[in-house]
Biotite code that builds the C-alpha atoms (Angstrom):
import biotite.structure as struc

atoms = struc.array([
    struc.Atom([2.341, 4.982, -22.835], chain_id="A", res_id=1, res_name="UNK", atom_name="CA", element="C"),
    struc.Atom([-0.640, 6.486, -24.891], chain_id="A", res_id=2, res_name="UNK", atom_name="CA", element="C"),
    struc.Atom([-1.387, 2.993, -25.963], chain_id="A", res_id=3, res_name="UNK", atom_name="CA", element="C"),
    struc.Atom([-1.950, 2.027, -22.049], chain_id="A", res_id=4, res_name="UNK", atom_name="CA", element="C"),
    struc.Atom([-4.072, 5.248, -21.744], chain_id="A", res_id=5, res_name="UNK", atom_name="CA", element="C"),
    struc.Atom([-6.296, 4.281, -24.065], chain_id="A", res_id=6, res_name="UNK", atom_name="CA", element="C"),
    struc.Atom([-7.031, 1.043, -23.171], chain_id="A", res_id=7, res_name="UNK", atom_name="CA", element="C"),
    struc.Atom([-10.751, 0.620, -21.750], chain_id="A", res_id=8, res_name="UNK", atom_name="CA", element="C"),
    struc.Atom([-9.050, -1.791, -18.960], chain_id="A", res_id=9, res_name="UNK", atom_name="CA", element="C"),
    struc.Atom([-10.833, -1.063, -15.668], chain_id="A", res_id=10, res_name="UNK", atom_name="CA", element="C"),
    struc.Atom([-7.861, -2.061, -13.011], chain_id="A", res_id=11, res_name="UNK", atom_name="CA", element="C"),
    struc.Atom([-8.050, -1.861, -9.455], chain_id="A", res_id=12, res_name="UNK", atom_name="CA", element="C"),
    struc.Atom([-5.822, -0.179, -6.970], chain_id="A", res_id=13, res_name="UNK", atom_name="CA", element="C"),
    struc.Atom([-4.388, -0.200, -3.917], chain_id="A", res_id=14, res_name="UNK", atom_name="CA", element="C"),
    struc.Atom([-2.418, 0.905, -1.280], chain_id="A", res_id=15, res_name="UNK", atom_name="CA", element="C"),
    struc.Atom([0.920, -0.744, -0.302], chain_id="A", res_id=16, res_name="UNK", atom_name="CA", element="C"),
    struc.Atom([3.583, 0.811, 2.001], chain_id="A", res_id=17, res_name="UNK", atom_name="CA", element="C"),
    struc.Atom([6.636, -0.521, 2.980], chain_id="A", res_id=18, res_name="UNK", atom_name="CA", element="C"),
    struc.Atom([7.567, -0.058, 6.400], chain_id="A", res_id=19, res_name="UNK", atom_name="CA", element="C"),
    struc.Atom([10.271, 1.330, 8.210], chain_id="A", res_id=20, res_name="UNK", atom_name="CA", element="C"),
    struc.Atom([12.205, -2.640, 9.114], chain_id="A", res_id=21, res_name="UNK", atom_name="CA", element="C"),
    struc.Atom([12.652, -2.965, 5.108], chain_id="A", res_id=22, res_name="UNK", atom_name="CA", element="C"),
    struc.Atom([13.203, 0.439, 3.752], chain_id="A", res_id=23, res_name="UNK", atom_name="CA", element="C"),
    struc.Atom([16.044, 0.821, 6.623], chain_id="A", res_id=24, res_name="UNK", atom_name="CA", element="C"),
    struc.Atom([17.666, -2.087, 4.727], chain_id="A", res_id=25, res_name="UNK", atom_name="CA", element="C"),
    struc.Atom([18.212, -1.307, 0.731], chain_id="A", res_id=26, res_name="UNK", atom_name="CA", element="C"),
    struc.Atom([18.860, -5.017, -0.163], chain_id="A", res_id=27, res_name="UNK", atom_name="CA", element="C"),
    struc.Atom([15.249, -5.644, 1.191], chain_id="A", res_id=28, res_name="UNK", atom_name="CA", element="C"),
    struc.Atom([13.691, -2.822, -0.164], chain_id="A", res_id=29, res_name="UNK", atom_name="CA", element="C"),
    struc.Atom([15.066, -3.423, -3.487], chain_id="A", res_id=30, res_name="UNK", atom_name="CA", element="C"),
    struc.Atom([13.947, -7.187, -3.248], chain_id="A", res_id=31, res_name="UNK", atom_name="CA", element="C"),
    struc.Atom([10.289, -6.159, -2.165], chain_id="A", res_id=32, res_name="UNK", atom_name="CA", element="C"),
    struc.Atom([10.471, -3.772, -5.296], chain_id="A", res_id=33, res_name="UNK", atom_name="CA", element="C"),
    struc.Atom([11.248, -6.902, -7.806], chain_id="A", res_id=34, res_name="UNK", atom_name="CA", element="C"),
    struc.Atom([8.642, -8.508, -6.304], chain_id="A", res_id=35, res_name="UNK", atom_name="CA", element="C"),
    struc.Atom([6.025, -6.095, -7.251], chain_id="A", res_id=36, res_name="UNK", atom_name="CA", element="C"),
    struc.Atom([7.288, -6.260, -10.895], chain_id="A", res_id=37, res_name="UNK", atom_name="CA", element="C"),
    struc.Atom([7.952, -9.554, -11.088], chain_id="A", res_id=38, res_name="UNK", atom_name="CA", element="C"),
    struc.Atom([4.230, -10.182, -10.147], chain_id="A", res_id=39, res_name="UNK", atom_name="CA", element="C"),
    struc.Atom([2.671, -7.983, -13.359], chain_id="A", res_id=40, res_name="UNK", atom_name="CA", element="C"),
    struc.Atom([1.487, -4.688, -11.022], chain_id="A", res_id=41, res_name="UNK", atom_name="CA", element="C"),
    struc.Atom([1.445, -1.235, -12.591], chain_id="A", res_id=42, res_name="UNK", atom_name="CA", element="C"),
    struc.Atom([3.033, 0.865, -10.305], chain_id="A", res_id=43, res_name="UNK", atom_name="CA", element="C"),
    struc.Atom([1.204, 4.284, -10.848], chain_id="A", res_id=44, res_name="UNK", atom_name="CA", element="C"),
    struc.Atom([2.887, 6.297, -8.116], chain_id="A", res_id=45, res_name="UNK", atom_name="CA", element="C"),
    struc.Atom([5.752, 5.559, -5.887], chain_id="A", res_id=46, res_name="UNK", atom_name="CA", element="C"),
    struc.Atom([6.959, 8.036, -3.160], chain_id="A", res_id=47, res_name="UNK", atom_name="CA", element="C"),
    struc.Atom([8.681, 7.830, -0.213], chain_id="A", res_id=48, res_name="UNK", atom_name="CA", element="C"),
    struc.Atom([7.296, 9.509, 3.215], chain_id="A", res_id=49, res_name="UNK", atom_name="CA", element="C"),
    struc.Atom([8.121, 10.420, 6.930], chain_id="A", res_id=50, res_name="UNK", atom_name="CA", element="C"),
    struc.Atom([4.964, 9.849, 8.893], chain_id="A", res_id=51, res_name="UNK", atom_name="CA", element="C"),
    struc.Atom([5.006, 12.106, 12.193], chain_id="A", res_id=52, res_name="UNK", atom_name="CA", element="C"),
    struc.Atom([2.940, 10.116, 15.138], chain_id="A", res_id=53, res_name="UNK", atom_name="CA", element="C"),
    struc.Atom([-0.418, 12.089, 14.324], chain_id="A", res_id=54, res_name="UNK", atom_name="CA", element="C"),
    struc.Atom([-0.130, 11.120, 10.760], chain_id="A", res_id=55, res_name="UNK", atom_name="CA", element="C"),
    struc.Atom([0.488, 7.449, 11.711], chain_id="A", res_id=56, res_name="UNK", atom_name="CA", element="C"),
    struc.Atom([-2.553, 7.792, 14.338], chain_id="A", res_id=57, res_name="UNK", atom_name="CA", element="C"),
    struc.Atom([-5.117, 9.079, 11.873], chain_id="A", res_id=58, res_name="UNK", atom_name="CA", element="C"),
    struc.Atom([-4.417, 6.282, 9.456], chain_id="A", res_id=59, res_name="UNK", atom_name="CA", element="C"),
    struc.Atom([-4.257, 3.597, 11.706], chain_id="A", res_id=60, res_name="UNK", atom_name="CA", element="C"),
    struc.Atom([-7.254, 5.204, 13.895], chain_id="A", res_id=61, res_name="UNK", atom_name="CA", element="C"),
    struc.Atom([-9.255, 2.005, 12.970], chain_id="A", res_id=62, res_name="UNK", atom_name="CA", element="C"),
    struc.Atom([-6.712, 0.197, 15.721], chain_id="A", res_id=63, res_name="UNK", atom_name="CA", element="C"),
    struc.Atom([-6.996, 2.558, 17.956], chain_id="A", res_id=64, res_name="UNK", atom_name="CA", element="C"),
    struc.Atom([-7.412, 0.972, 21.477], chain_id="A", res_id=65, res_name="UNK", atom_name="CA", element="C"),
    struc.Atom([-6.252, -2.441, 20.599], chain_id="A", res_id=66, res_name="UNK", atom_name="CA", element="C"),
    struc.Atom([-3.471, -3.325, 22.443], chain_id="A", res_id=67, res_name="UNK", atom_name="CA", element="C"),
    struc.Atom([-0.675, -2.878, 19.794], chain_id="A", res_id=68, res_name="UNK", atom_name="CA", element="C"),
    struc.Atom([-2.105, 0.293, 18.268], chain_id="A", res_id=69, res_name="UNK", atom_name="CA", element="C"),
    struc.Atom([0.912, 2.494, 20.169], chain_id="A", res_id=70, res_name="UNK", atom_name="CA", element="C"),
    struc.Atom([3.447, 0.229, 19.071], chain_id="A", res_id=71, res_name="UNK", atom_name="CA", element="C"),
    struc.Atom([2.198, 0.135, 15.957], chain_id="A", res_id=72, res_name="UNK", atom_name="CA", element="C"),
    struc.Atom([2.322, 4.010, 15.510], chain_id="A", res_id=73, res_name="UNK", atom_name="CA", element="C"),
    struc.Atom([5.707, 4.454, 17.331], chain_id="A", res_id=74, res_name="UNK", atom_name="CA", element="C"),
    struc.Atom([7.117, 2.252, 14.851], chain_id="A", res_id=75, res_name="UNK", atom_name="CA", element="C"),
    struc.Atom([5.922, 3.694, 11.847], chain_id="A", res_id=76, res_name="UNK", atom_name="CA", element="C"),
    struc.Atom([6.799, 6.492, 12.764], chain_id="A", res_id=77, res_name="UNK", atom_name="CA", element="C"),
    struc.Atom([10.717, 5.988, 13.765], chain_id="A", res_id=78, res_name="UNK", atom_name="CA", element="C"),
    struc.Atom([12.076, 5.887, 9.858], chain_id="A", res_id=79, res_name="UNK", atom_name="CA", element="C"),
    struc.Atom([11.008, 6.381, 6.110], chain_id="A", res_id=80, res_name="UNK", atom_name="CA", element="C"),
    struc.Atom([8.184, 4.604, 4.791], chain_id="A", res_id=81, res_name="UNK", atom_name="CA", element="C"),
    struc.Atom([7.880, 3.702, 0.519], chain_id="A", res_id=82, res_name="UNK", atom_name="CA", element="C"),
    struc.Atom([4.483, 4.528, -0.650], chain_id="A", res_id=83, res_name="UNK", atom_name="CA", element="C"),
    struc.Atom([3.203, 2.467, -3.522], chain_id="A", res_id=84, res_name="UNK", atom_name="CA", element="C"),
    struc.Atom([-0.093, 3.270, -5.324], chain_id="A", res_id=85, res_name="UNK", atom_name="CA", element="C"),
    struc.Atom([-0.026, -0.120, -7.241], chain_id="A", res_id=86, res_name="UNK", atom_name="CA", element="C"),
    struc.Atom([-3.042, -1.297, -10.237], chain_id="A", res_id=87, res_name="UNK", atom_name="CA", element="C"),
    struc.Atom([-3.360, -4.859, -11.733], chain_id="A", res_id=88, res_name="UNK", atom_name="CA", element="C"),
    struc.Atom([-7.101, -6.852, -12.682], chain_id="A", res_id=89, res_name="UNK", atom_name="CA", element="C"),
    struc.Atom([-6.758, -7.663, -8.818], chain_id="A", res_id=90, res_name="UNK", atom_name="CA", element="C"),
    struc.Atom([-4.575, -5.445, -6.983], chain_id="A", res_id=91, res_name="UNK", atom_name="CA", element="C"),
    struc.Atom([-5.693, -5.937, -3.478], chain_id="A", res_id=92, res_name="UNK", atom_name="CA", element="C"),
    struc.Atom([-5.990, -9.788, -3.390], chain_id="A", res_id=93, res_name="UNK", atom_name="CA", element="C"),
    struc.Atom([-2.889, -10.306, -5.555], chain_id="A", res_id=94, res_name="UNK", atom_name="CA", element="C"),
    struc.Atom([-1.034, -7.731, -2.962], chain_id="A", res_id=95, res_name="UNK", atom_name="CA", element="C"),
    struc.Atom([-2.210, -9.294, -0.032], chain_id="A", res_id=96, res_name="UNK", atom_name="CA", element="C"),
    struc.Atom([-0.997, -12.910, -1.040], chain_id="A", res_id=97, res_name="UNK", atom_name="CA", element="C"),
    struc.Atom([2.607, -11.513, -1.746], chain_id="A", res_id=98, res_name="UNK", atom_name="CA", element="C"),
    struc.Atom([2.645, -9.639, 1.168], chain_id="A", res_id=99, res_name="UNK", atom_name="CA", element="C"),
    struc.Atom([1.826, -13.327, 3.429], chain_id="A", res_id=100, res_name="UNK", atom_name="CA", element="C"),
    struc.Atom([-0.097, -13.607, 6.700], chain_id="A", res_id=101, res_name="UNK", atom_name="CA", element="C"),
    struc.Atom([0.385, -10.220, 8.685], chain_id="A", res_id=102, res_name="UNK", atom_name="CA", element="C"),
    struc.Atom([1.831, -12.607, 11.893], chain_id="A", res_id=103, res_name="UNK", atom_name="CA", element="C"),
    struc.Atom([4.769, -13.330, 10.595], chain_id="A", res_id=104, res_name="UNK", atom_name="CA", element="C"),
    struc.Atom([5.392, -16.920, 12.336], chain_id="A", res_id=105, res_name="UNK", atom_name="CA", element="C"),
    struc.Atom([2.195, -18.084, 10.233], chain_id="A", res_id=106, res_name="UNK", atom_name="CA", element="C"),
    struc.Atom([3.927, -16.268, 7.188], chain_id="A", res_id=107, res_name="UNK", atom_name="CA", element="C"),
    struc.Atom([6.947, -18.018, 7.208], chain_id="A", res_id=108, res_name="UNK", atom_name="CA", element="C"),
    struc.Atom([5.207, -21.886, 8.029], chain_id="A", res_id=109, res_name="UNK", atom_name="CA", element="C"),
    struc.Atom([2.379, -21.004, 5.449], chain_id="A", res_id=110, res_name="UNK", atom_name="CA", element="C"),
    struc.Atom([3.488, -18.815, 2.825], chain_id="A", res_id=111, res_name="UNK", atom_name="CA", element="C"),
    struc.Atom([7.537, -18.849, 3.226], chain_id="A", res_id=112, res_name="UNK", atom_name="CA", element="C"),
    struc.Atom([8.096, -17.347, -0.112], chain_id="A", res_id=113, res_name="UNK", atom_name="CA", element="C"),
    struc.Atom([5.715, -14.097, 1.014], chain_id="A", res_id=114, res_name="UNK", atom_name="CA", element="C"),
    struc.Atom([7.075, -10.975, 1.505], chain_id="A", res_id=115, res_name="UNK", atom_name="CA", element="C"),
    struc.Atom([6.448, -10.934, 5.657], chain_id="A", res_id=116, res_name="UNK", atom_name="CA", element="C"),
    struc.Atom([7.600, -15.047, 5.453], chain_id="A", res_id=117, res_name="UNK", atom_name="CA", element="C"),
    struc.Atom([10.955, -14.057, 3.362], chain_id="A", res_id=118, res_name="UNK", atom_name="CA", element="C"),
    struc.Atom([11.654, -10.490, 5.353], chain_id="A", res_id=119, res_name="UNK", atom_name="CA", element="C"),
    struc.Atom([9.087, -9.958, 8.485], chain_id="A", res_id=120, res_name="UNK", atom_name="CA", element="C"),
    struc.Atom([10.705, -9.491, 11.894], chain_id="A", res_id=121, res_name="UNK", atom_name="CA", element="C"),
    struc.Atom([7.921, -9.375, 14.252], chain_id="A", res_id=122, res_name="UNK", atom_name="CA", element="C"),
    struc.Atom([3.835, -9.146, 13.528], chain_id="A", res_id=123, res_name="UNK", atom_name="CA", element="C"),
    struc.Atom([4.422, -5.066, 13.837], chain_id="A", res_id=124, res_name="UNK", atom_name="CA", element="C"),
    struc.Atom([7.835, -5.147, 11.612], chain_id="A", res_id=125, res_name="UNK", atom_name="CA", element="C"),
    struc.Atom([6.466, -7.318, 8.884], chain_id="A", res_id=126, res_name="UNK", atom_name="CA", element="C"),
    struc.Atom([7.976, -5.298, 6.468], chain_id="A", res_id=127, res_name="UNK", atom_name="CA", element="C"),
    struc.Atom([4.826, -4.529, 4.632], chain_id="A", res_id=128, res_name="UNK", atom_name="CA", element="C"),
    struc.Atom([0.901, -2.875, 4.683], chain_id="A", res_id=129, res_name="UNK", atom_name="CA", element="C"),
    struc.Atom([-1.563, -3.599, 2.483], chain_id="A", res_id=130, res_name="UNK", atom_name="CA", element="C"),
    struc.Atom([-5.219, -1.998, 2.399], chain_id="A", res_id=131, res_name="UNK", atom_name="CA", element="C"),
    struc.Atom([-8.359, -3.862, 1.856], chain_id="A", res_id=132, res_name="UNK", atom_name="CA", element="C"),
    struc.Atom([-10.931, -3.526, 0.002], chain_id="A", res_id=133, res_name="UNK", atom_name="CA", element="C"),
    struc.Atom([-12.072, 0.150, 1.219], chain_id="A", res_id=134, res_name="UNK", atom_name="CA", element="C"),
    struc.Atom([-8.625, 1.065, 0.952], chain_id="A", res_id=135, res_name="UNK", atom_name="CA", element="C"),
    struc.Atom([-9.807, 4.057, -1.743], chain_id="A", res_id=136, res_name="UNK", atom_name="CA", element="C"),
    struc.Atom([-11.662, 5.494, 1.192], chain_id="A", res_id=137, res_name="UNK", atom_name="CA", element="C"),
    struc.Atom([-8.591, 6.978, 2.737], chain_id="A", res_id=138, res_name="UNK", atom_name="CA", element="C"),
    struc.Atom([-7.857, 8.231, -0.686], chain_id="A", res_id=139, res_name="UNK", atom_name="CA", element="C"),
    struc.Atom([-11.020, 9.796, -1.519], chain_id="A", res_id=140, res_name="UNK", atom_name="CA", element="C"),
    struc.Atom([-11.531, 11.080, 2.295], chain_id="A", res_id=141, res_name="UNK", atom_name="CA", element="C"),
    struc.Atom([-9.237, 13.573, 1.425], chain_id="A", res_id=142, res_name="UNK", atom_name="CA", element="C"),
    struc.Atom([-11.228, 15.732, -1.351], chain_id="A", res_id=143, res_name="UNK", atom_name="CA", element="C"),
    struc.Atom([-10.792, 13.913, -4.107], chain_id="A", res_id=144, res_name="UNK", atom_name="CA", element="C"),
    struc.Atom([-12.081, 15.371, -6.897], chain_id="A", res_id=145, res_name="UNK", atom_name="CA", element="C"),
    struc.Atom([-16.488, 14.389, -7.324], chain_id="A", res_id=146, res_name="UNK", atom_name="CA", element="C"),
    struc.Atom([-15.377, 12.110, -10.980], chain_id="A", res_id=147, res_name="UNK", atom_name="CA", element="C"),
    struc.Atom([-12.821, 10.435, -8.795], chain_id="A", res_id=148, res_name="UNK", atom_name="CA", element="C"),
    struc.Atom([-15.308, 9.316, -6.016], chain_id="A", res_id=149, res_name="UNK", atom_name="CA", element="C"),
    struc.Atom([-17.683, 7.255, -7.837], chain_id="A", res_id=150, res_name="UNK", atom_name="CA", element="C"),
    struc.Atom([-19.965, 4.704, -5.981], chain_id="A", res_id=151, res_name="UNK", atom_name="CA", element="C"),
    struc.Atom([-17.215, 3.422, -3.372], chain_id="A", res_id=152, res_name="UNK", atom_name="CA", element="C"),
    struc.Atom([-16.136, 1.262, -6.331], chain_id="A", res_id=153, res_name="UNK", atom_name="CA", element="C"),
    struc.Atom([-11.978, 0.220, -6.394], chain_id="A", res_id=154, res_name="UNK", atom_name="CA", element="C"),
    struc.Atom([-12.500, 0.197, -10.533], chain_id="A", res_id=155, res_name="UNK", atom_name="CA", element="C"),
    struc.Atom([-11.341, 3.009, -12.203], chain_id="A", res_id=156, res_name="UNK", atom_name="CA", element="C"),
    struc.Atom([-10.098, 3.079, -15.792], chain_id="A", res_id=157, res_name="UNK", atom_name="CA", element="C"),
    struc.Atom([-6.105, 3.762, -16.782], chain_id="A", res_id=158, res_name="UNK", atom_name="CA", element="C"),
    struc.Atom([-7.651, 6.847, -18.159], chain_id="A", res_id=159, res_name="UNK", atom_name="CA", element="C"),
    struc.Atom([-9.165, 8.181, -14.845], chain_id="A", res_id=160, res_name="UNK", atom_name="CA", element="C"),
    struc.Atom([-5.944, 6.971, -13.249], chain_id="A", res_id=161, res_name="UNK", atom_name="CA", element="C"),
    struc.Atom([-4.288, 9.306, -15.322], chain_id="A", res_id=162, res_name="UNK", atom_name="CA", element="C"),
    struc.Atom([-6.362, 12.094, -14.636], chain_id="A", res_id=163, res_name="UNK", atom_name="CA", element="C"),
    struc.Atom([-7.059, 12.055, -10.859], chain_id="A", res_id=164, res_name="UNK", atom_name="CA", element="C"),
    struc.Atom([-4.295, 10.219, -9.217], chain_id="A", res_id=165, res_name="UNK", atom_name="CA", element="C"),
    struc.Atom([-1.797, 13.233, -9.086], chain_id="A", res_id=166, res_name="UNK", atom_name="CA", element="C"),
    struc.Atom([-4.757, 15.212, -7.608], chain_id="A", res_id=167, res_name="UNK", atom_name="CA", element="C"),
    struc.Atom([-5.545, 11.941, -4.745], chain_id="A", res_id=168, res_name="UNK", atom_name="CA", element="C"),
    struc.Atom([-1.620, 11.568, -3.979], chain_id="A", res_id=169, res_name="UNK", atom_name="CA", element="C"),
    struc.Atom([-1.329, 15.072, -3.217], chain_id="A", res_id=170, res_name="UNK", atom_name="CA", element="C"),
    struc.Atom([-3.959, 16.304, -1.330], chain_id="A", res_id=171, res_name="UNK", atom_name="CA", element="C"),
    struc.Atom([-3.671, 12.925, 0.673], chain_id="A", res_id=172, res_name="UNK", atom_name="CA", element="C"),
    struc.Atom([-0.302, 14.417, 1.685], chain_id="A", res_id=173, res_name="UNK", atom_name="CA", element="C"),
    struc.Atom([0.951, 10.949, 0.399], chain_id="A", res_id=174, res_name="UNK", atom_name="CA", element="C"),
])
C-alpha cells in the first residue's frame, strides 16, 4: 500500500451511491460492486448510510421544484444507501458510462450492459447516482480542511487522498 502512496499519480474522484432498489437486493448490490472492480476504480472509502428526508433534500436541493424532486427524496430515503468514494485517471466519466443513461428505457436500448440498462427499475430507481464534475463541492462544502480545497480542481494526489479523505467523509456525515 506504501508503494500506491507514493506514487505522484494525480487521480480523480467521485461520488457514487447506490440506491435503495439495489442495495434492498444483495445479488444486485454485489453485482454493481464487481462492476466497479472489474472496471480498474480505487475504491477509497465505502460506507453504507440511512439518509433521513432533510438529508436527502439538502443534497438533492439542486432539483428542488422540478417535478420529481419529492419522489426523488421519498425514495431515497425509504432504505439503506452504499456510499462509494471511488478514484481512477477518470473517475467521473468512466462512472457515468457504467452507470448508463439516468432514464432507464434509453439505458437499456443504448447501453444494455450499463448498470441502470442491466438493473434500473424506473428513471428514480435506477439503481445508481453519480456526481459530475463539481461533485467535490458537496465534499468540500462541508469544512474540509484549507489543503483539501484547492482551486475547485477534482485532482488530488493518492497522497492527499490519504491524508484528507477520512477528515471529508466524516464531517460530510457520509
Amino acid at each position: 500500500m506504501m508503494s500506491i502512496l507514493r506514487s505522484p499519480q494525480a487521480l480523480q474522484l467521485t461520488l457514487a451511491l447506490i440506491k435503495p432498489d439495489a442495495v434492498a437486493h444483495p445479488l444486485i448490490l454485489e453485482a454493481v460492486h464487481q462492476q466497479i472492480l472489474s472496471n480498474k476504480f480505487l475504491i477509497v472509502r465505502t460506507r453504507e448510510l440511512l439518509w433521513r428526508k432533510e438529508d436527502c433534500r439538502r443534497f438533492y436541493r439542486e432539483h428542488e421544484g422540478r417535478f420529481f424532486y419529492q419522489r426523488l427524496v421519498e425514495f431515497m430515503a425509504s432504505g439503506p444507501i452504499r456510499a462509494y468514494i471511488l478514484a481512477h485517471k477518470d473517475a467521473i466519466g468512466l462512472w457515468r458510462t457504467l452507470m448508463g443513461p439516468t432514464r432507464v428505457f434509453r439505458a437499456r436500448h443504448t447501453a444494455p450492459d450499463s448498470i441502470r440498462g442491466s438493473f434500473g427499475l424506473t428513471d428514480t430507481r435506477n439503481t445508481t447516482h453519480g456526481s459530475g464534475a463539481g461533485s467535490l463541492g458537496w465534499w468540500r462544502s462541508c469544512q474540509a480542511p484549507p489543503a483539501a480545497r484547492g482551486s475547485g480542481s477534482s485532482r488530488l494526489t493518492l497522497r492527499d487522498l490519504a491524508l484528507h479523505l477520512p477528515l471529508l467523509w466524516n464531517t460530510c456525515g457520509a
